[in-house]
C-alpha positions in Angstrom: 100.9 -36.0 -5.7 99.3 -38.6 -3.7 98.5 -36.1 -0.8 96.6 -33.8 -3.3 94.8 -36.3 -4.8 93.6 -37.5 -1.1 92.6 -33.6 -0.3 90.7 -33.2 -3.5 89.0 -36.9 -2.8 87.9 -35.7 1.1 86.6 -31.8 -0.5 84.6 -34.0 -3.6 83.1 -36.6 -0.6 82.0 -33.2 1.4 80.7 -32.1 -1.0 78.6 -34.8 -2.2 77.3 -34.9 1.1 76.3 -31.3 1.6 73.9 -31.9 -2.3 72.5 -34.9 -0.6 71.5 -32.9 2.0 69.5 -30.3 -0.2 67.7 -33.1 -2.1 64.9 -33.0 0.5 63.8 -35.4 3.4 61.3 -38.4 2.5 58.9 -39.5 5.2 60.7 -41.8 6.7 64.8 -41.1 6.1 66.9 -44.3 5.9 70.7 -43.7 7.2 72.1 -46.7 4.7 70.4 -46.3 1.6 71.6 -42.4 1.4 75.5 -42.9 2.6 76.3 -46.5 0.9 75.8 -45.4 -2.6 78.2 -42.4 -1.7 81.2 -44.5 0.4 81.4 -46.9 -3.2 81.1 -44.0 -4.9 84.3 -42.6 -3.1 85.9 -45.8 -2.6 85.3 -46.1 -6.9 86.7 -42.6 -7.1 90.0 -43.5 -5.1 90.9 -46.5 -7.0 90.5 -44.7 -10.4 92.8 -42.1 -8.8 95.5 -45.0 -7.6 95.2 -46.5 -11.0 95.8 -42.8 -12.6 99.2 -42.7 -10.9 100.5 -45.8 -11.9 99.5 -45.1 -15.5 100.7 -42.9 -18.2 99.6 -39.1 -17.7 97.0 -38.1 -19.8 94.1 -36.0 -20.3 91.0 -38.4 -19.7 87.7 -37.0 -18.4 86.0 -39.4 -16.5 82.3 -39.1 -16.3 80.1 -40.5 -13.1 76.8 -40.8 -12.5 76.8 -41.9 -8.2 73.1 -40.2 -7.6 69.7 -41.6 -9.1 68.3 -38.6 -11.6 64.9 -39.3 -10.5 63.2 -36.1 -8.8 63.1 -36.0 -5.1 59.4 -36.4 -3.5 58.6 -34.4 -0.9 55.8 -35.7 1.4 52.8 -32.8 3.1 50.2 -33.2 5.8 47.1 -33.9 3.8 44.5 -30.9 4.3 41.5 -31.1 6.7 38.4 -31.7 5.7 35.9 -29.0 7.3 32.1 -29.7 8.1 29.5 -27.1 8.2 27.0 -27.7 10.7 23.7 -25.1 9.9 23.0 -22.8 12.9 21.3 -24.3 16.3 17.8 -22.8 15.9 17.2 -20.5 19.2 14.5 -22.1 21.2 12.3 -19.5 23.0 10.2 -19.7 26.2 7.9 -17.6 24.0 6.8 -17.9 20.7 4.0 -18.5 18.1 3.3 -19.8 14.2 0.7 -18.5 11.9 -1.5 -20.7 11.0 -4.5 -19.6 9.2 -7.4 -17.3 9.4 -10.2 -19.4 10.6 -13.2 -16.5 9.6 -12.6 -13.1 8.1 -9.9 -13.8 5.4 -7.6 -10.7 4.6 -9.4 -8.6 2.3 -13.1 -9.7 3.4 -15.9 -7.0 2.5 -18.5 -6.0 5.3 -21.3 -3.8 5.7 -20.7 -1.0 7.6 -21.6 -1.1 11.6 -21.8 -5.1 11.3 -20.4 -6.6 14.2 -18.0 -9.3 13.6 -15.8 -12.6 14.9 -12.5 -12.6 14.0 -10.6 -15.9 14.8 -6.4 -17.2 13.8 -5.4 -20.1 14.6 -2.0 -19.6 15.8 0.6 -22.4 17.1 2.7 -22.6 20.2 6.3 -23.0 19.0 8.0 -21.6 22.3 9.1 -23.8 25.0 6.9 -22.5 27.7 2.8 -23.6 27.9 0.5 -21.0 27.1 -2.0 -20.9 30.5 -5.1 -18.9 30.5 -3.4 -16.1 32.3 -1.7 -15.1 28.2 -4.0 -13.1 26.6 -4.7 -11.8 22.8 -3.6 -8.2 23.0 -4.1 -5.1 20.8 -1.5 -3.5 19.6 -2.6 -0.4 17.3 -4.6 0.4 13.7 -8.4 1.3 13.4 -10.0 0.2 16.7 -13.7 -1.4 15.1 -14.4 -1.1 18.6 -11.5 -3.4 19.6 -11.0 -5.0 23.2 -7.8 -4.2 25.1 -7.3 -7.9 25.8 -8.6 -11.6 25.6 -7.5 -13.9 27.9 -6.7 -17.2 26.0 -9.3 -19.9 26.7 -7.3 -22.9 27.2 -3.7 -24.5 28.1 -1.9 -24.2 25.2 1.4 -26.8 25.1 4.5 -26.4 22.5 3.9 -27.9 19.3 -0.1 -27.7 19.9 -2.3 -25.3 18.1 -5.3 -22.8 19.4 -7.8 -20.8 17.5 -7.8 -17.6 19.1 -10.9 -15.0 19.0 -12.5 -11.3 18.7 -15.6 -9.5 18.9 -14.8 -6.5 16.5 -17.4 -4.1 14.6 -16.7 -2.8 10.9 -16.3 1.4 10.7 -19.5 2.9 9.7 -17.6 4.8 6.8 -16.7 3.3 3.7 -13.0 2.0 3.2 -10.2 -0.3 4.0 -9.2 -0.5 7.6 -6.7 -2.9 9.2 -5.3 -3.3 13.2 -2.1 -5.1 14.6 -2.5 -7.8 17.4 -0.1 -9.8 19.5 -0.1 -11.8 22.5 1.1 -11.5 26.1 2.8 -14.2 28.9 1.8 -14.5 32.6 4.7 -11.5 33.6 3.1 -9.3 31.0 5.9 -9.6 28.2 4.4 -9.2 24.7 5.4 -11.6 21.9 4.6 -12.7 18.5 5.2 -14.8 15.2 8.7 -14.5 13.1 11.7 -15.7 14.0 12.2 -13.2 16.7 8.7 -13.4 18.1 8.4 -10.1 17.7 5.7 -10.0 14.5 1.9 -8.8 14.9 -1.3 -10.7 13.1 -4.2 -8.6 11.9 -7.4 -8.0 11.0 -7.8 -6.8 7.4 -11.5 -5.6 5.9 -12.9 -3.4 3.4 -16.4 -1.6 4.4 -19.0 -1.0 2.2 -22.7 -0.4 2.2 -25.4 1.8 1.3 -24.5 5.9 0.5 -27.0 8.5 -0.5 -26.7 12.0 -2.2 -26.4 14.6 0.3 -25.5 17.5 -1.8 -26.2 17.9 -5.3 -24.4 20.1 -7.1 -26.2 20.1 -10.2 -30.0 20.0 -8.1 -29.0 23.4 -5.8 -27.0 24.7 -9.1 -29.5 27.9 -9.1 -29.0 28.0 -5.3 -25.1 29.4 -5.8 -23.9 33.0 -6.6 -22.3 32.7 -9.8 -20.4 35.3 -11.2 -17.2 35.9 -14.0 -14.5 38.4 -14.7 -17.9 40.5 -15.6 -19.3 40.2 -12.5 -22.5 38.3 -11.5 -24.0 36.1 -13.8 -27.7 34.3 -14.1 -28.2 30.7 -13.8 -29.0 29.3 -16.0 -27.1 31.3 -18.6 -28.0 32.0 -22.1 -25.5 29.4 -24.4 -22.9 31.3 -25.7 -22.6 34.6 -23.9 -18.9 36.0 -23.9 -19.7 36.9 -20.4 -19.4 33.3 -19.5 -22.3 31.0 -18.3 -23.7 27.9 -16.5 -26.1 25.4 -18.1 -27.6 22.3 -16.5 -27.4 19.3 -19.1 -29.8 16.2 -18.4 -27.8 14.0 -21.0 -24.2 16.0 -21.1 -22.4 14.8 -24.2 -18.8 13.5 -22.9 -15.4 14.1 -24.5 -15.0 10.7 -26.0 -18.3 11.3 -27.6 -20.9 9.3 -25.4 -24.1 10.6 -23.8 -24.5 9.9 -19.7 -28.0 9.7 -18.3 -26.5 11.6 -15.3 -27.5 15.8 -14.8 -24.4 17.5 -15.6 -23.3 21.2 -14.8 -21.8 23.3 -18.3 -19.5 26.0 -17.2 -17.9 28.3 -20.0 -15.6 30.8 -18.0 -15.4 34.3 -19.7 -14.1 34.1 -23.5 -10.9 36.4 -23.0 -7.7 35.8 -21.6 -7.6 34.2 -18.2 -11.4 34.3 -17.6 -13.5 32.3 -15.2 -16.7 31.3 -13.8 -17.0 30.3 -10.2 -20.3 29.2 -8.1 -20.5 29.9 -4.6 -22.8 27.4 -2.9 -24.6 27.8 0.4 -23.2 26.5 3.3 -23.3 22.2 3.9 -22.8 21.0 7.4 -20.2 18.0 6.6 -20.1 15.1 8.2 -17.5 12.2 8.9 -16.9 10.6 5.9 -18.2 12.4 3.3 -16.9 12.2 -0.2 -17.2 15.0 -3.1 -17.8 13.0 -6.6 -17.4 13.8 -10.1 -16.2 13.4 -13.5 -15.1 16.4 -15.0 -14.0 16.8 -19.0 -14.5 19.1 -21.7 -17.6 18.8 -23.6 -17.9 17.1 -26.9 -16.5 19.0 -29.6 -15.1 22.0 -27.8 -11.4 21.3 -29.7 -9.9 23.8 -28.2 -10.7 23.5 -24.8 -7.8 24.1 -22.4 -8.7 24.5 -18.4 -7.9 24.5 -15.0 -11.2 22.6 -12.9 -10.9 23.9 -9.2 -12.7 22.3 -6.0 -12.7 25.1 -3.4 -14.2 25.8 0.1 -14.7 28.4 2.5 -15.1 27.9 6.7 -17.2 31.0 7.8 -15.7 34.0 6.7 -12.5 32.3 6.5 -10.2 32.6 3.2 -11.2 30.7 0.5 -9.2 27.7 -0.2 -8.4 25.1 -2.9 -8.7 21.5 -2.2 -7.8 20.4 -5.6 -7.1 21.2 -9.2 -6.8 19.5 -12.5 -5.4 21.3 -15.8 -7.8 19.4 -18.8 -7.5 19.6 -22.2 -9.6 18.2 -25.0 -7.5 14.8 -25.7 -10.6 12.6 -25.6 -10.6 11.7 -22.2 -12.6 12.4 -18.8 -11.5 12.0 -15.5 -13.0 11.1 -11.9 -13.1 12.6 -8.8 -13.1 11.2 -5.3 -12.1 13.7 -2.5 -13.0 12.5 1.3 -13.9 15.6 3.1 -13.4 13.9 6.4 -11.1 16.9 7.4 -13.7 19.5 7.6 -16.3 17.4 9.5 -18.4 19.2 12.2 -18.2 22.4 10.0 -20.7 24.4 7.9 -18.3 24.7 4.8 -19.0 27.0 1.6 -18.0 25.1 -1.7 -16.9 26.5 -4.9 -17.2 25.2 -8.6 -14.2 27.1 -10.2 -13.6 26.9 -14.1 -10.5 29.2 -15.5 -9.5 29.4 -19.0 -5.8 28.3 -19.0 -3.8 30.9 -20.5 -5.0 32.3 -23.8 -9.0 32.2 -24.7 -10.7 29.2 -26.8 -13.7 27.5 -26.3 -13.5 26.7 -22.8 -16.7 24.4 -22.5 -16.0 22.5 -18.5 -18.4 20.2 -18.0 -19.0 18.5 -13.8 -21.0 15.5 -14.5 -23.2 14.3 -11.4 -21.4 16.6 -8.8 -22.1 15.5 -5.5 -21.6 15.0 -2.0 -22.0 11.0 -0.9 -23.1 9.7 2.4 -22.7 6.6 3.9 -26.1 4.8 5.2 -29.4 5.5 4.3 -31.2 9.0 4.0 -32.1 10.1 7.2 -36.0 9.1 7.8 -37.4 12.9 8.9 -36.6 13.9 4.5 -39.7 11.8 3.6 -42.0 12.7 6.7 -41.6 15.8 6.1 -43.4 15.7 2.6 -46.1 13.7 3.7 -48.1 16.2 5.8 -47.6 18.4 3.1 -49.2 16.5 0.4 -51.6 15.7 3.2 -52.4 19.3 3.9 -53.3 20.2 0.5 -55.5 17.6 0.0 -57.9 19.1 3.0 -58.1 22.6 1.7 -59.7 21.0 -1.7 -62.2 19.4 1.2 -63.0 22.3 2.6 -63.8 24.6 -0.6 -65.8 21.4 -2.3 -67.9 22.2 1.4 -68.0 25.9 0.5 -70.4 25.2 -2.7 -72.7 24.3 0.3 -73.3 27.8 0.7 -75.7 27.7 -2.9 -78.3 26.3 -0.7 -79.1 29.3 0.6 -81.0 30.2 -2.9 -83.3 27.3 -2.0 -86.5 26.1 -2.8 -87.7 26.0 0.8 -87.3 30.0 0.9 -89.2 30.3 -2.4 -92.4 28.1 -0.9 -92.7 30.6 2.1 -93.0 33.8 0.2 -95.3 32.0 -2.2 -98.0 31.6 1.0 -97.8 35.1 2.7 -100.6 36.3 0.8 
């Protein structure tokens, strides 16, 4: 009995053992504390056991409690703590800053054909000094008559600043131009602003100045072939003719009801299905530049107005050609026109005034106010020298016939006396 009770004492020890094991391992393990508590546990155990044998049998549970219920703590490495550190800015040999425009702000208005400074002020933020072997180089855009290269006029060292300069001249034409420029090191290596050095600086200007009429459609009106699905019409037209006519206006009453003090050209294409009316102008040698300008609408109170405006040309005997159209309805509303004709400079162009009706007939009343062809500059100065020896002209032929009446003196007294004194 004794011998089983020692056996079951040795598998109950093991096996307290092997659960203290499980529990986890603290940071710092301590040999005693874990196996006292378990040797008086078994020693405890073994005397009960004795004590059992000597006693009278019975069936008593004995209840135990050798291990501490509180919850094993297990002990971690604590996590790192991580610092972010922002990017080491590249430092280039090369390199340069905007600073500001010191003349000719983006945007500036000039007169066409002015010559002009244009000057940045620009900062060295490379490593390397700027010598006067860099230069201010062009890079592309509209030219204004733009240098290759400026050689820069000073040492420029990092972290010092440098107003850098041009000798440009504004486009003759009216518009917006703009060009790119960059510099360029000692070994020829072109660089710029931007984080990369790699971004251009620029000029920016819009051009304006004086323009002149040099066609007028409404002026030469009679001067075109007009004609209709009827064939060939006069100019002007009589108002109203089914045929389809032409009508200069002096104060042309506008869609939305106002009057313009602007010449105007009517146009009534021919009242049927699909008609027209077209006007065939002689032949205009266009220049660089040129614009075509108009506003184009229906005419006041023609409700059911519904057409297609066309702005045509023809190159010799070339085909004829539309530039542009615009569908118009009466909705109270007119519209301008602004085509550059740039495109056909150095040709002697034919241009067409095209009104169709748009689909089914109505009263298809087009009206062109002020069509014309704009110049830029100021009339050439041969179109009024040429009408002063004109006016000039005429007024010596009223000399000479005021010296003609001289002739009366022929019947004069003198003659009278000597035929009085023959006898």
């Amino acid at each position: 009995m004794k011998k089983r009770l020692k056996t079951f004492l040795w598998i109950a020890i093991l096996t307290i053992l092997l659960s203290a094991c499980n529990l986890g391992v603290s940071a710092t393990p301590d040999a005693g504390a874990t196996l006292n508590p378990l040797y008086t546990a078994a020693a405890q155990t073994l005397e009960a056991m004795s004590d059992q044998t000597n006693a009278t049998p019975s069936r008593t549970v004995a209840t135990s409690t050798p291990f501490s219920t509180a919850t094993p703590t297990l002990a971690f490495a604590t996590s790192t703590s991580y610092v972010y550190l922002s990017p080491v800015p590249v430092k280039r040999c090369d390199a340069a800053a905007f600073i500001k425009d010191v003349t000719i702000a983006d945007g500036s208005i000039l007169s066409s054909g002015k010559s002009f400074t244009k000057t940045w002020r620009l900062q060295n933020i490379g490593t390397c000094k700027w010598t006067p072997s860099y230069a201010l180089v062009f890079i592309n855009g509209d030219g204004m008559s733009a240098p290759a290269l400026v050689s820069l006029p000073e040492n420029v060292n990092p972290g010092d600043t440098v107003d850098l300069s041009v000798n440009l001249t504004a486009p003759t034409q009216k518009g917006h131009y703009r060009n790119y420029w960059k510099l360029r090191n000692a070994a020829g290596v072109v660089f710029g602003l931007g984080t990369q050095a790699d971004t251009a600086f620029w000029v920016d200007i819009n051009v304006s100045g004086p323009e002149y009429v040099a066609y007028d459609f409404v002026a030469r009106a009679c001067t075109a072939e007009w004609e209709s699905n009827s064939g060939f019409l006069p100019c002007p037209g009589p108002d109203g003719d089914d045929d389809g006519y032409v009508l200069i206006l002096s104060e042309p009453h506008m869609e939305n009801g106002s009057k313009e003090n602007q010449p105007g050209l009517l146009t009534a294409p021919k009242h049927t299905k699909n008609g027209y009316i077209q006007g065939k102008y002689p032949a205009f040698s266009v220049q660089q530049g040129d614009h075509f300008l108009a506003d184009i609408n229906c005419q006041y109170n023609a409700n059911t107005c519904d057409v297609l405006f066309r702005f045509e040309y023809q190159i010799g005997n070339g085909k004829i050609k539309t530039w542009k159209e615009w569908h118009e309805v009466y909705e109270g509303k007119y519209y301008s026109v602004d085509l550059d004709l740039s495109s056909l400079a150095g040709n002697n162009v034919k241009f067409y005034l095209t009104v169709s009706a748009n689909g089914t007939k109505g009263k298809d009343q087009a009206l062109w106010l002020a069509p014309r062809i704009v110049r830029q500059g100021t009339p050439p100065p041969t179109l009024t020298a040429t009408a002063s020896p004109t006016a000039t002209a005429t007024e010596t032929a009223t000399a000479t016939s005021t010296a003609t009446s001289t002739s009366t003196a022929t019947e004069t007294p003198t003659e009278t006396a000597t035929s009085t004194t023959v006898p």
